[in-house]
C-alpha positions as CSV (number, residue, x, y, z in Angstrom):
1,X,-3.3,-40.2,-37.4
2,X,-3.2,-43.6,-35.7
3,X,-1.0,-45.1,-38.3
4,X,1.6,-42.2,-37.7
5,X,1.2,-42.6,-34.4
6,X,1.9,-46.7,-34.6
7,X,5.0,-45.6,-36.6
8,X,6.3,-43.3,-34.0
9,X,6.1,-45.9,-31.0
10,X,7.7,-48.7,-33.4
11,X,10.5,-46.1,-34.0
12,X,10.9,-45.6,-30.3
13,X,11.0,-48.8,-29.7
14,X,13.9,-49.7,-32.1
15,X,15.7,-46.9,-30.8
16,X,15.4,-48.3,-27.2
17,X,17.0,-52.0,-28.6
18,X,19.3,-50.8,-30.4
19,X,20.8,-48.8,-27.2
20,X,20.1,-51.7,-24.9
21,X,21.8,-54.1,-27.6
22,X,24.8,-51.8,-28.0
23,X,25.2,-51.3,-23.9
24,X,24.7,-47.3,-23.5
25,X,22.0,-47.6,-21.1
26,X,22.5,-48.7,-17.8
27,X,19.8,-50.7,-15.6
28,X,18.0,-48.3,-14.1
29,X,17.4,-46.2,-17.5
30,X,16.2,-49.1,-18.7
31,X,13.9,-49.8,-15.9
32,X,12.9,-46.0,-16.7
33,X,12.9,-45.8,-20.4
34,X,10.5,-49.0,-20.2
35,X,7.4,-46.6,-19.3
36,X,8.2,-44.7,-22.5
37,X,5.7,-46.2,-25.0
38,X,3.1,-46.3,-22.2
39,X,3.8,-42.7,-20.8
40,X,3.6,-41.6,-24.7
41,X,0.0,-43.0,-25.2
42,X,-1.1,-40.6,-22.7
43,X,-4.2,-38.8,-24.2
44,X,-2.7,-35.5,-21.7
45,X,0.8,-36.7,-23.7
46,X,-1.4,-36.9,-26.9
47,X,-3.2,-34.0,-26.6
48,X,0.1,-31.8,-26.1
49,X,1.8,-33.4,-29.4
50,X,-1.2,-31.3,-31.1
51,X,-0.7,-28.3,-29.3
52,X,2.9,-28.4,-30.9
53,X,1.9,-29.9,-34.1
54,X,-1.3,-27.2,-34.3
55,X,-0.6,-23.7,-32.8
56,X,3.0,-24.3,-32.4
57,X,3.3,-25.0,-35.7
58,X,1.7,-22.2,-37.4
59,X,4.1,-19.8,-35.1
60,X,7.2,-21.5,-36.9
61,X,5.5,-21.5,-40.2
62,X,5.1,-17.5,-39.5
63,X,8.9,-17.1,-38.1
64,X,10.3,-18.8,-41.7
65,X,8.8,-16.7,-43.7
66,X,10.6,-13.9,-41.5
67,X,13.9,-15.3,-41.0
68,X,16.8,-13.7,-39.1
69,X,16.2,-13.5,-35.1
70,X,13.0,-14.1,-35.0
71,X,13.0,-17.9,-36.7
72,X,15.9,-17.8,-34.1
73,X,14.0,-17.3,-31.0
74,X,11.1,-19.3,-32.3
75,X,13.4,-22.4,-32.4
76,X,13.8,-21.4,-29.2
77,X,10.3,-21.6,-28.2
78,X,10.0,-24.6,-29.9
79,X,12.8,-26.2,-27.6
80,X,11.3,-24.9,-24.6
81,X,8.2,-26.7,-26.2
82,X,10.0,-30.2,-26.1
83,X,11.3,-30.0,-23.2
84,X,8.2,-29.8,-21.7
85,X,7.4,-32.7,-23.1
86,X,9.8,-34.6,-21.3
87,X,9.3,-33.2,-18.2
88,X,5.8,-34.2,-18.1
89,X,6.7,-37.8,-19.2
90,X,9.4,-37.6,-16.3
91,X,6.8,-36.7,-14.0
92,X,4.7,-39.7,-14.7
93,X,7.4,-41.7,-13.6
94,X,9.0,-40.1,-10.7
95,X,7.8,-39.2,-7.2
96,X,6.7,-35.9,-5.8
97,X,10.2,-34.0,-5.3
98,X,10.5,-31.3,-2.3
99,X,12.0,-28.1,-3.3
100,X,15.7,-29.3,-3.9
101,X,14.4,-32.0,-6.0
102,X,12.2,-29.7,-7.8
103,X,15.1,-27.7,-8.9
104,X,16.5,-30.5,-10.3
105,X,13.8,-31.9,-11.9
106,X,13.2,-27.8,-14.0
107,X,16.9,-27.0,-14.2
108,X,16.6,-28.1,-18.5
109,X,13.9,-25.6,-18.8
110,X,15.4,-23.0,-17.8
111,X,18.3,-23.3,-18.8
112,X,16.0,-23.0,-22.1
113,X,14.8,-19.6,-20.6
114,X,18.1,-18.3,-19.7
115,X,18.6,-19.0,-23.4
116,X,15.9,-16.7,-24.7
117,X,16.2,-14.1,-22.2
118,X,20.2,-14.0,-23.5
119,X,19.0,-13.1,-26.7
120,X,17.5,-9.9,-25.4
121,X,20.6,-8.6,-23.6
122,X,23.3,-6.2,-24.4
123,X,22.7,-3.5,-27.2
124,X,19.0,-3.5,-28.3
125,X,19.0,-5.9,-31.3
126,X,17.1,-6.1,-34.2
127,X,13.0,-7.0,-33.7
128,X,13.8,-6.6,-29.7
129,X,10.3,-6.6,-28.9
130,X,10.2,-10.2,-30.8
131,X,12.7,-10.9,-28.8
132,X,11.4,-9.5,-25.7
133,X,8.2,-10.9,-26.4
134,X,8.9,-15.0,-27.1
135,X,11.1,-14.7,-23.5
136,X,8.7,-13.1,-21.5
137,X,6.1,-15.8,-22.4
138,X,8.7,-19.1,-22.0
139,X,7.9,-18.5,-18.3
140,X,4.3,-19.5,-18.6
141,X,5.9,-22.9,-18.9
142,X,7.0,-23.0,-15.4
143,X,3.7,-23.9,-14.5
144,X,5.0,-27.2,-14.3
145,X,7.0,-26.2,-11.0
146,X,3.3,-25.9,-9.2
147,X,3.3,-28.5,-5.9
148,X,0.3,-27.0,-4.5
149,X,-1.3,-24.0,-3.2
150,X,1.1,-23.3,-0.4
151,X,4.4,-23.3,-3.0
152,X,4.1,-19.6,-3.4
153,X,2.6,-20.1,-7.2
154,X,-0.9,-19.5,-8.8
155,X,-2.6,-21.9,-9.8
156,X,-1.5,-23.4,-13.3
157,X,-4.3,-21.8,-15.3
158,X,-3.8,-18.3,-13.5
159,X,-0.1,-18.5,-14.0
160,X,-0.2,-19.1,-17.8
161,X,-2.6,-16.2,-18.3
162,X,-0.7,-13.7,-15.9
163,X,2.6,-14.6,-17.9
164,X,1.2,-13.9,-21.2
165,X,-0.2,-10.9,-20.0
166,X,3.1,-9.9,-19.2
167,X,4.2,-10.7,-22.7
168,X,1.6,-9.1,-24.4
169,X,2.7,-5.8,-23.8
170,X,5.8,-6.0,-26.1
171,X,3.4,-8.7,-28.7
172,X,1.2,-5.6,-29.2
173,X,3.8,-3.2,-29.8
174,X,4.7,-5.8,-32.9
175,X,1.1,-5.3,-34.0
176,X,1.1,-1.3,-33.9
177,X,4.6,-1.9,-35.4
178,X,3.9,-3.8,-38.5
179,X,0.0,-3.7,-38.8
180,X,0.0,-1.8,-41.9
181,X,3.7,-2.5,-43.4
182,X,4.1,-6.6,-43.3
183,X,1.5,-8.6,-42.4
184,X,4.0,-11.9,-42.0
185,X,5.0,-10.0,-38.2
186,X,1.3,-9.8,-37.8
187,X,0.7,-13.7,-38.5
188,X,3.1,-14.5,-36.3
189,X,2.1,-12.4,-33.3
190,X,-1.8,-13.4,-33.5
191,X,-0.2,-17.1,-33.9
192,X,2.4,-16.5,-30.6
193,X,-1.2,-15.4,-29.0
194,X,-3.5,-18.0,-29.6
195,X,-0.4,-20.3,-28.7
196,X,-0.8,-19.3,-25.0
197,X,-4.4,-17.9,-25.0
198,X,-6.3,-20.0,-25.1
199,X,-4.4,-23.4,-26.5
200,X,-1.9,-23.4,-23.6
201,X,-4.4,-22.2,-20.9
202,X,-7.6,-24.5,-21.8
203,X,-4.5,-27.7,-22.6
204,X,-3.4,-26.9,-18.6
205,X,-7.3,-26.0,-17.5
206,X,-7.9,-29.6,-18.7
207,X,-5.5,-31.5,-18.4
208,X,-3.0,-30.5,-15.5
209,X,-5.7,-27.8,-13.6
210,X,-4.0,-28.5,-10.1
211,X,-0.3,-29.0,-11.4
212,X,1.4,-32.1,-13.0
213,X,0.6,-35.6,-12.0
214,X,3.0,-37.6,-10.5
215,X,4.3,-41.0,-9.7
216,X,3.7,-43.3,-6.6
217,X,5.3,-43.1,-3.8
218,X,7.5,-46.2,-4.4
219,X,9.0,-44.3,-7.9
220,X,12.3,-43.2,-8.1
221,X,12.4,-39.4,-7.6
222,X,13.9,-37.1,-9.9
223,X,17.4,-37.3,-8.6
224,X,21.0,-38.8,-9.4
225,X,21.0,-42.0,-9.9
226,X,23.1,-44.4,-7.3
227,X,26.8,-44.6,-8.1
228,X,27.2,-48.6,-9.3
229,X,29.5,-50.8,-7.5
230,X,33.4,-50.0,-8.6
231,X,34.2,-54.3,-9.0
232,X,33.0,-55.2,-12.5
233,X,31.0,-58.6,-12.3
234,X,33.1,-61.8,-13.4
235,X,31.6,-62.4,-16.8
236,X,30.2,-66.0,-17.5
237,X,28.8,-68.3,-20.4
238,X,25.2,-67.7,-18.8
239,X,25.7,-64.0,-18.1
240,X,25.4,-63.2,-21.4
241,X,22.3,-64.8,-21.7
242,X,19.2,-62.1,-20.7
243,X,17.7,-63.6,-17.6
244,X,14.4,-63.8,-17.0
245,X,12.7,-61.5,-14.5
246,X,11.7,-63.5,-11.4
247,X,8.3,-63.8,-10.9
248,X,7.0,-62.0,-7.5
249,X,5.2,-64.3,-5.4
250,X,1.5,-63.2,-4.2
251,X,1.3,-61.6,-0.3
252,X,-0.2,-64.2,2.1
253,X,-3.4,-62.8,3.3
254,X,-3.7,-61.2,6.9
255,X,-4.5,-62.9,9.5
256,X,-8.5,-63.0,10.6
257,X,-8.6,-60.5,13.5
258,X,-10.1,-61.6,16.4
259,X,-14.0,-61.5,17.8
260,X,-14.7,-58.1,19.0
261,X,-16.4,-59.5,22.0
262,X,-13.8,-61.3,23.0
263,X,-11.0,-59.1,22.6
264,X,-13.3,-56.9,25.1
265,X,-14.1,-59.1,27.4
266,X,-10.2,-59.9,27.9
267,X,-9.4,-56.8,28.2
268,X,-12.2,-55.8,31.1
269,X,-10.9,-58.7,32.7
270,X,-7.4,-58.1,32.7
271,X,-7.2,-54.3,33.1
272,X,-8.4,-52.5,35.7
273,X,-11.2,-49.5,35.0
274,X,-9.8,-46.3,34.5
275,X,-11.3,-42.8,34.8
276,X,-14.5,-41.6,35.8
277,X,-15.3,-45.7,35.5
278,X,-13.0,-46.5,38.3
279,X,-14.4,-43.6,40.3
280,X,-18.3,-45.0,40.2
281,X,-16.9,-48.4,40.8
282,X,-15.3,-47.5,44.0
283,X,-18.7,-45.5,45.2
284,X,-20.8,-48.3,44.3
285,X,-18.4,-50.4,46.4
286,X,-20.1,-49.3,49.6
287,X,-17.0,-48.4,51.2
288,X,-16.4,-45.4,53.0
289,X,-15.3,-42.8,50.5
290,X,-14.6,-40.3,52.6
291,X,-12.0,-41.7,54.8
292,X,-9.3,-40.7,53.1
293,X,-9.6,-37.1,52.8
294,X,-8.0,-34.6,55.5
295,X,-10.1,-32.5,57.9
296,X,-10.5,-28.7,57.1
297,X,-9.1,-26.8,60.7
298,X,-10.1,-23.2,61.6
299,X,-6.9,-22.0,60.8
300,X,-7.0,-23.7,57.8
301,X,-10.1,-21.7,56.7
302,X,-9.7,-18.4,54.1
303,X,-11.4,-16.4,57.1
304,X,-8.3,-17.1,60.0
305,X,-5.5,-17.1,57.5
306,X,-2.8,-14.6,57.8
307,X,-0.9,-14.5,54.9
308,X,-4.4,-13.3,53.1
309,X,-6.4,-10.0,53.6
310,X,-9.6,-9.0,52.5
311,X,-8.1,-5.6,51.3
312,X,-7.6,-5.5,47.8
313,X,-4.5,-3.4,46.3
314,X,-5.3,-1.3,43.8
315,X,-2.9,-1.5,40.5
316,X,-0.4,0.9,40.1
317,X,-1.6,3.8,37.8
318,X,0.0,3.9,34.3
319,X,1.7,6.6,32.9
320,X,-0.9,9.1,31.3
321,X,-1.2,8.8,27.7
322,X,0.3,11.1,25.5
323,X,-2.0,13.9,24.2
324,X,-2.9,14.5,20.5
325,X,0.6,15.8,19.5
326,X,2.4,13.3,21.4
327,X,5.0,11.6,18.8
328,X,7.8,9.0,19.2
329,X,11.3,10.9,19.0
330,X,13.3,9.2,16.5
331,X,16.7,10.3,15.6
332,X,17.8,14.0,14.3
333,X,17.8,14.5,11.0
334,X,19.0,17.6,9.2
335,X,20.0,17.3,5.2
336,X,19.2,18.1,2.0
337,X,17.6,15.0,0.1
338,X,17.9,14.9,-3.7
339,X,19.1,18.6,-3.7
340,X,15.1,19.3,-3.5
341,X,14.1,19.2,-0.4
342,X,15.5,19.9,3.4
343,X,14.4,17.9,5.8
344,X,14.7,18.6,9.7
345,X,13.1,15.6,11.8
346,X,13.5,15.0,15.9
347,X,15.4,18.2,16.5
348,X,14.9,18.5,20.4
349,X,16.5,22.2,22.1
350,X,18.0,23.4,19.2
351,X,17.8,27.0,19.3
352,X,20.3,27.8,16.7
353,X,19.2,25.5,13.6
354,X,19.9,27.3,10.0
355,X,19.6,27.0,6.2
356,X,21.2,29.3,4.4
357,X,22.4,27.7,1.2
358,X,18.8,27.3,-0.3
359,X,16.8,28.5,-3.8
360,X,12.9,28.5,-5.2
361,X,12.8,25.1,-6.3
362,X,14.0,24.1,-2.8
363,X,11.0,22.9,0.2
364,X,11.4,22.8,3.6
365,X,9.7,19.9,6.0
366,X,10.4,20.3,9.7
367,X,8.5,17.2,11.6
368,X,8.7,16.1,14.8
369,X,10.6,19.3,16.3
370,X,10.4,20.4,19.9
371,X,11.9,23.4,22.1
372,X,13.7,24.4,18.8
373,X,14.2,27.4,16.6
374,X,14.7,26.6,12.7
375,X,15.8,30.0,10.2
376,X,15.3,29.7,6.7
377,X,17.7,32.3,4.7
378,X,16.3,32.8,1.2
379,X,13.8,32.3,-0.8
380,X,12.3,28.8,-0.6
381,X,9.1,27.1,-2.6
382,X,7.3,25.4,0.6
383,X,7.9,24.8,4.2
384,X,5.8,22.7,6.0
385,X,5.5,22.1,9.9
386,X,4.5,18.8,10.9
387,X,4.0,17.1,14.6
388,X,6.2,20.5,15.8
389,X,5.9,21.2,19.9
390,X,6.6,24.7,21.2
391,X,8.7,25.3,18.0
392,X,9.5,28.6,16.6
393,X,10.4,29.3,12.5
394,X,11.7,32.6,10.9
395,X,11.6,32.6,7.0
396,X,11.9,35.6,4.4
397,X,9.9,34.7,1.2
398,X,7.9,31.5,0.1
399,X,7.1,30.8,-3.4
400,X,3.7,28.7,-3.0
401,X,2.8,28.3,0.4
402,X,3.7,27.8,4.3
403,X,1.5,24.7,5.9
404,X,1.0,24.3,9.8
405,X,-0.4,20.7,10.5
406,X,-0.8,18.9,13.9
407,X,1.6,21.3,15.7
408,X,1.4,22.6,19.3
409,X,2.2,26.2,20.3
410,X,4.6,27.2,17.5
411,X,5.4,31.0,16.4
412,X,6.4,32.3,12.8
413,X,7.8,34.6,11.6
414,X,7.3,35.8,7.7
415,X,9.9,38.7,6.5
416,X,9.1,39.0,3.0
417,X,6.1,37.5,1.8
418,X,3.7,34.3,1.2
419,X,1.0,34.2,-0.8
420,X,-0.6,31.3,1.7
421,X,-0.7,30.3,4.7
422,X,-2.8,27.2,5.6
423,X,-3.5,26.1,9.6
424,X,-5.0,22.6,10.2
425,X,-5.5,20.8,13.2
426,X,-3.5,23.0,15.3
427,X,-3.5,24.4,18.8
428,X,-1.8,27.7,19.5
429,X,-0.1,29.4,17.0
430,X,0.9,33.0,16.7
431,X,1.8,34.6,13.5
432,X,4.2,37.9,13.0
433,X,3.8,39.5,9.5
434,X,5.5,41.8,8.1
435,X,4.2,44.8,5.5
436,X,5.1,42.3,2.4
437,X,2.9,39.7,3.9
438,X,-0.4,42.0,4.2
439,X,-1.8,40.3,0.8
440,X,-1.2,36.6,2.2
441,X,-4.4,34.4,2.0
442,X,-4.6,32.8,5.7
443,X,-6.5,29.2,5.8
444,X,-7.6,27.9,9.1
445,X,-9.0,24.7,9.8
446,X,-10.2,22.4,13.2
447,X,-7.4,24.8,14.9
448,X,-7.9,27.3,17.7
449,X,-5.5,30.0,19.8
450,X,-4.4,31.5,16.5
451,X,-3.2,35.2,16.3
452,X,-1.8,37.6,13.8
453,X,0.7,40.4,14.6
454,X,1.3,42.7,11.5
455,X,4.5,44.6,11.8
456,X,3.9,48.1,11.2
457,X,4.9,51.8,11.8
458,X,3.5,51.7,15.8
459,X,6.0,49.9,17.9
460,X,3.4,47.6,19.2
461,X,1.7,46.5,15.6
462,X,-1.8,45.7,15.1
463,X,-3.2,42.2,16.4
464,X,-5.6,40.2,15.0
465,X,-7.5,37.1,16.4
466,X,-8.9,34.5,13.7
467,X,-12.4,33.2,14.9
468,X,-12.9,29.4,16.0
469,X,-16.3,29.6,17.6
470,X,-19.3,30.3,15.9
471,X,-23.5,30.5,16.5
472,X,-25.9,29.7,13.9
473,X,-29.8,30.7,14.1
474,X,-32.4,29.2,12.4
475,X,-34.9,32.2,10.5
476,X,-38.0,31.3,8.6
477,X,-36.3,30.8,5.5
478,X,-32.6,31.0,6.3
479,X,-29.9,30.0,8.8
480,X,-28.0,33.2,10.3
481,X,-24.4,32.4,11.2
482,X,-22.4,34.7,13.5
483,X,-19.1,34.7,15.4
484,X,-19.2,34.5,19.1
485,X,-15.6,36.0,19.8
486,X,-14.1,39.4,18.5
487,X,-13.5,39.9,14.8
488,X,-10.8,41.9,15.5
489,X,-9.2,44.3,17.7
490,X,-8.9,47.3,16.2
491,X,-6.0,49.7,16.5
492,X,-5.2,53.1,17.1
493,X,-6.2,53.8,13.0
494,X,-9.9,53.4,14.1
495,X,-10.0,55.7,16.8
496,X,-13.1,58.4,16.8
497,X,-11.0,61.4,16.2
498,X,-10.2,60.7,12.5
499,X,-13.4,59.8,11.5
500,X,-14.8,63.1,13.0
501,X,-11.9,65.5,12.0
502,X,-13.5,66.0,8.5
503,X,-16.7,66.9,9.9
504,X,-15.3,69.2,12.2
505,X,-13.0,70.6,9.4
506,X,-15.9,70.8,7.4
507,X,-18.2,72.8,10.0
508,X,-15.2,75.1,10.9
509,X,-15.3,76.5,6.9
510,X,-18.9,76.8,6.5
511,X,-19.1,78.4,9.5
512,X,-16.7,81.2,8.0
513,X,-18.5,81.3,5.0
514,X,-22.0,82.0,6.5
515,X,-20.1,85.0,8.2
516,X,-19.5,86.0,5.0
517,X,-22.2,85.7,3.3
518,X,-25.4,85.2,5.3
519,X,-27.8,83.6,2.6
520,X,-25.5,80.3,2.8
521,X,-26.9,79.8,6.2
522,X,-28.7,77.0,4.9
523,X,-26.7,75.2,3.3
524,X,-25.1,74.7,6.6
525,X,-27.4,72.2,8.2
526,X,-27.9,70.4,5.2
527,X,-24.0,69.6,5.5
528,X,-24.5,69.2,9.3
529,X,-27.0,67.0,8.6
530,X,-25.8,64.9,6.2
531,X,-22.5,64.6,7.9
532,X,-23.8,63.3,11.1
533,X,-26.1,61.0,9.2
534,X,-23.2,58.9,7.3
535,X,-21.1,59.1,10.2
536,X,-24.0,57.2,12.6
537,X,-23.9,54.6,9.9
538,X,-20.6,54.1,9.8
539,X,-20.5,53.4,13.4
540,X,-24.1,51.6,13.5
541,X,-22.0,49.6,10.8
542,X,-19.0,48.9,13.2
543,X,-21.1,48.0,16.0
544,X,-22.4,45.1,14.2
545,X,-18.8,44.0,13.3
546,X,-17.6,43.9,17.0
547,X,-20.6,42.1,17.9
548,X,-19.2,39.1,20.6
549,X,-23.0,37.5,21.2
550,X,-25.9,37.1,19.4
551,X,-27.9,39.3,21.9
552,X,-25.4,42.2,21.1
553,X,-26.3,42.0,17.8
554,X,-29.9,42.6,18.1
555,X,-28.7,45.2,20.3
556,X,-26.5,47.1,18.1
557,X,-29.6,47.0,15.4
558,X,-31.8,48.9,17.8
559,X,-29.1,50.9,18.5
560,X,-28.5,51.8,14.6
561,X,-32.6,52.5,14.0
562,X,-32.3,55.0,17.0
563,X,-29.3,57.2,16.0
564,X,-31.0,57.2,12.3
565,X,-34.3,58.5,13.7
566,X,-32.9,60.8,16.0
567,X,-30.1,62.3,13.1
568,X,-33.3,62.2,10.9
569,X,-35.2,64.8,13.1
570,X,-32.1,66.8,14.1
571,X,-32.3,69.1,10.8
572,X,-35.9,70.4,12.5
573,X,-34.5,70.6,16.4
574,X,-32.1,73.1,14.7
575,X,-34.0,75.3,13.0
């Protein structure tokens, strides 16, 4: 390998004189291009000719035997490859560019990107994700562009393995693709793999971990060179003879500073003290410190001064904060987005607001509403109220469900139905139902003041209160959990006279029939009896329904054992 190696450089070399001989190279390429041989024994320099002669190599081996677009875009690669190359030789000799510079310094590579990536444009070609695969991973290349850890780029290593991880999504798509039909697409996808992971990554890791290594300060940067002078120089007999470079006399040495003690003592003697060291000097001086400073009068004094009082103003009072539902108005919204979905957002005193052009694939979001009235014509899929104030909504039929969250006094209305109705976080809301809604599953969650009317034949309808307070007693073996307000107010339908009119009934045609025939006397109590017996435990049953305390319920039990025992013993009073 060292004897190729030789062979190369001597090549180089002859290359460079015959250019310099022939006049194609001006000065400062030459000055450049001298650093050639020496840049090229670089063992980082070295070490990346074998990852192209190695790993690289075995990818365009693999793309040969292929042929057609893929040997295409592996040339490519293989550019891109060189390129490289000679931007890390360029580094070595230039200085540290700053952004502008930088884009200078990578504009061959990608133009060697914008290459590959061209390949993949327009309509899909043949092996795209061959295509798609060799572009996506040129950009691990870039790593070269890293100036540090504030540039806005990982960190060499990181960004080679993130590339290829980007790349590898289309590179195992040519595996699935061709794993069991040609194993020459297989070859060259393992060898595209083991290119980057882990050739590429552990040649950066090594070699280049915290980005490439530049020049001193005193190189030339990677810009344009200077324009040279317009007047050609007057050409003489000795001109054409190469000079010599002049030989750069040594630095004289610096000057031997000066004693430390003396410098000090020069400087004490010639400067005054300063600081807290001219203060001690002047007390030690003995002289009268004090004479200086002005005498404090009495009206001079905190105490005897007018424009100060000892009253202390209190601040002004903020404004109070806004409670839980308190909301920052934006501004109105009403429209249909996507054709899916209405939304109505800030509406402030609208009374009158309607959507009538709506289906069952359509939802409804209202947020944000105040002092406003919203009508829903038709049948939708959702509505949801959001962040609403004293807001009131009308609506026929919903699909799936109508959702109340963080709202404030709001009313609804339901014409038709809806299978469910969920309440969270929200204080004050009363519900109308109509008879199609009497099936409609009602959720309730950290919300209180919530009532139902249902819409029925009376003019006034039946209401019903949801429960939001609770009590919980701890048994031997159990925890007993009861409401503390009203299940329910109960309506005119659960009066006493109806549960009593079939007793009565019932006592009025046994009565007729003992008349009639006297030995069905009997049987009379033991209808009496068992009449008045369910009917005390229906009520006994009731009583513990509309039980408000705790104590009541205990009380409505006593109550219940003592109509049992006395209905027990009536049959006896009676006879």
């Amino acid at each position: 390998m060292e004897k190729a190696l030789v062979e190369r450089l001597e090549a180089a070399v002859a290359r460079l004189e015959e250019a310099i001989a022939s006049g194609s190279i001006s000065a400062s390429e030459r000055a450049l291009d001298g650093d050639l041989p020496a840049a090229a024994t670089d063992p980082a320099i070295l070490a990346f000719d074998e990852l192209v002669e190695g790993p690289l190599g075995r990818v365009v081996a693999a793309a040969e035997k292929i042929g057609g677009k893929v040997l295409e875009t592996t040339k490519v690669l293989e550019e891109a490859f060189g390129v490289e190359k000679s931007l890390l030789i360029k580094a070595k000799q230039s200085q540290k560019p700053d952004i502008a510079g930088l884009q200078e310094f990578v504009k061959p590579l990608n133009d060697v990107l914008t290459k590959a990536q061209a390949l993949t444009e327009g309509r899909k070609p043949e092996y795209f994700n061959h295509l798609k695969t060799t572009a996506d991973s040129l950009s691990a290349l870039a790593w070269i562009a890293f100036l540090g850890k504030d540039c806005g780029m990982s960190f060499p290593t990181a960004h080679v393995e993130e590339c290829w991880q980007m790349a590898e999504f289309y590179n195992n798509k040519v595996l699935v693709e061709y794993r069991n039909s040609n194993p020459d697409h297989v070859e060259w996808s393992k060898a595209l793999k083991e290119l980057y992971v882990p050739n590429l990554r552990d040649y950066v890791k090594k070699n280049y971990p915290l980005g490439p290594v530049w020049g001193p300060a005193g190189a030339a940067g990677p810009k344009a060179p200077a324009p040279t002078p317009a007047t050609p120089p007057v050409a003489t007999a000795s001109a054409s003879a190469p000079k010599a470079p002049a030989a750069r006399s040594p630095a004289p040495p610096p000057l031997p500073p000066k004693s430390l003690f003396e410098g000090e003592t020069s400087t004490s003697s010639s400067k005054p003290k300063q600081g807290m060291s001219a203060v001690f000097q002047e007390i030690n001086s003995g002289k009268p410190v004090t004479s200086g400073l002005r005498k404090v009068t009495d009206d001079m004094k905190t105490k005897n001064r007018t424009d100060r009082t000892g009253v202390v103003s209190a601040p002004e009072k903020s404004p109070p904060r806004g409670g839980a539902f308190s909301f920052k108005t934006g501004p109105p919204k009403m429209e249909l987005q996507m054709g899916r979905k209405w939304v109505i957002e800030n509406q402030v005193g609208k009374k009158e607001l309607v959507i009538d052009d709506c289906d069952s694939k359509q939802s409804v979001y209202a947020y944000g509403c105040k002092d406003s009235v919203l009508q829903v014509k038709g049948k939708v899929n959702n509505i949801t109220l959001d962040k609403c104030t004293k807001t009131g909504i009308l609506f026929t039929d919903v699909v799936a469900a109508f959702e109340i969250v963080n709202c404030n006094g709001v009313e609804v209305q339901c014409q038709g139905s809806a299978p469910t109705i969920a309440i969270d976080n929200t204080s004050g809301c009363q519900l109308y139902l109509g008879k199609d809604a009497l099936g409609a599953s009602i959720t309730t969650a950290k919300s209180s003041e919530v009532n139902i009317l249902v819409l029925g034949s009376e003019p006034d309808g039946d209401w019903y209160i949801l429960l939001n307070s609770f009590c919980s007693i701890l048994c031997r073996y159990r925890c007993n959990t009861h409401c503390q307000n009203s299940f329910c107010i109960r309506s005119r339908m659960d009066s006493l006279l109806p549960r009593l009119l079939p007793i009565l009934l019932g006592e009025i045609f046994f009565s007729f029939v003992c008349i009639l025939f006297p030995p069905m006397f009997f049987l009379f109590f033991f209808f009496l009896f068992f009449s008045l017996f369910f009917w005390a435990i229906d009520r006994a049953s009731h009583f513990y329904q509309e039980t408000p305390t705790v104590q009541s319920y205990y009380r409505c039990s006593e109550k219940k054992e003592a109509v049992n025992g006395v209905f027990m013993y009536l049959p006896l009073v009676s006879f």
